[in-house]
N, C-alpha and C positions, 0 to 999 in steps of 0.2 A: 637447675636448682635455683631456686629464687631463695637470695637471703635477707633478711628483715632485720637490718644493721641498726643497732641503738649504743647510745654512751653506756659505758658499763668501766666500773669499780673492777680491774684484774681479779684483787684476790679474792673478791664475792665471789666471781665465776667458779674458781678452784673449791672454797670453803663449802660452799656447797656440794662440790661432788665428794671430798672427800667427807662431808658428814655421811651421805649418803650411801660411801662405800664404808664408812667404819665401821659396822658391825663384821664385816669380811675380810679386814684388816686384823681384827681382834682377835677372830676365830685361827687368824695365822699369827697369833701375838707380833705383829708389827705394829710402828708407831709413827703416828702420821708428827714430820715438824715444816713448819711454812717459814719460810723469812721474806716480809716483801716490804719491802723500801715504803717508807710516808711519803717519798717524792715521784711514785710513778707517776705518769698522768692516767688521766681516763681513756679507754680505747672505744674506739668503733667497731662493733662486731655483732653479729647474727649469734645472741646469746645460747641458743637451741643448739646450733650446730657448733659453737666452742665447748660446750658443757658436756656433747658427745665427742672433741676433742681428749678432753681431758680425762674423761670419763676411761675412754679406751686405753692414754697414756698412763693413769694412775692404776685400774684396774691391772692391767701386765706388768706394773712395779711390783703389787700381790701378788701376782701370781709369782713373779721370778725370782723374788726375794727369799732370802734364809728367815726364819722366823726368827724373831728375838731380834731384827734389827729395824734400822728408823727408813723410811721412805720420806723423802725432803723435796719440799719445794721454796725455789727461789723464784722472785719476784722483782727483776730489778728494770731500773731505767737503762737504755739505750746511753753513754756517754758519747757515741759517735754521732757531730753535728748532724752528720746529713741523715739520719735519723730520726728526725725529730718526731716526740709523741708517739712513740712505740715502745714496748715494752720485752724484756726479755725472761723467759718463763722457762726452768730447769726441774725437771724430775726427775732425781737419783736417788 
């Protein structure tokens, strides 16, 4: 698998899939909330194959969830040094 790694903006990657999945969201009355830090950085990533990352993770948040409730994404920086310029990305 060859991947075609470009800078990318975290929660563009996310906002997009979940525009994409909201109509499937809605039909299960859940509700999408994002929270992602102004200070992440930008990451290095084959946009294609995170979008079907995410895709697949957000998707089976729909499906597993109770309707009526909120499916959350966090967005944050890494505080551990040796870490540096990575990002930490939670679906619950």
């Amino acid at each position: 698998l060859a991947l075609h790694r470009q800078k990318m903006i975290p929660h563009q990657l996310v906002e997009d899939v979940m525009a994409a999945l909201q109509p499937l969201a809605t039909n299960r009355n859940l509700r999408f909330k994002m929270e992602a830090s102004i200070h992440h950085p930008n990451i290095w990533v084959d946009a294609i194959q995170m979008k079907r990352v995410f895709h697949n993770l957000i998707s089976n948040a729909i499906s597993y969830s109770k309707p009526g409730t909120d499916i959350c994404v966090f967005i944050l920086p890494e505080t551990d040094e040796s870490y540096r310029d990575t990002v930490r990305i939670e679906i619950v």
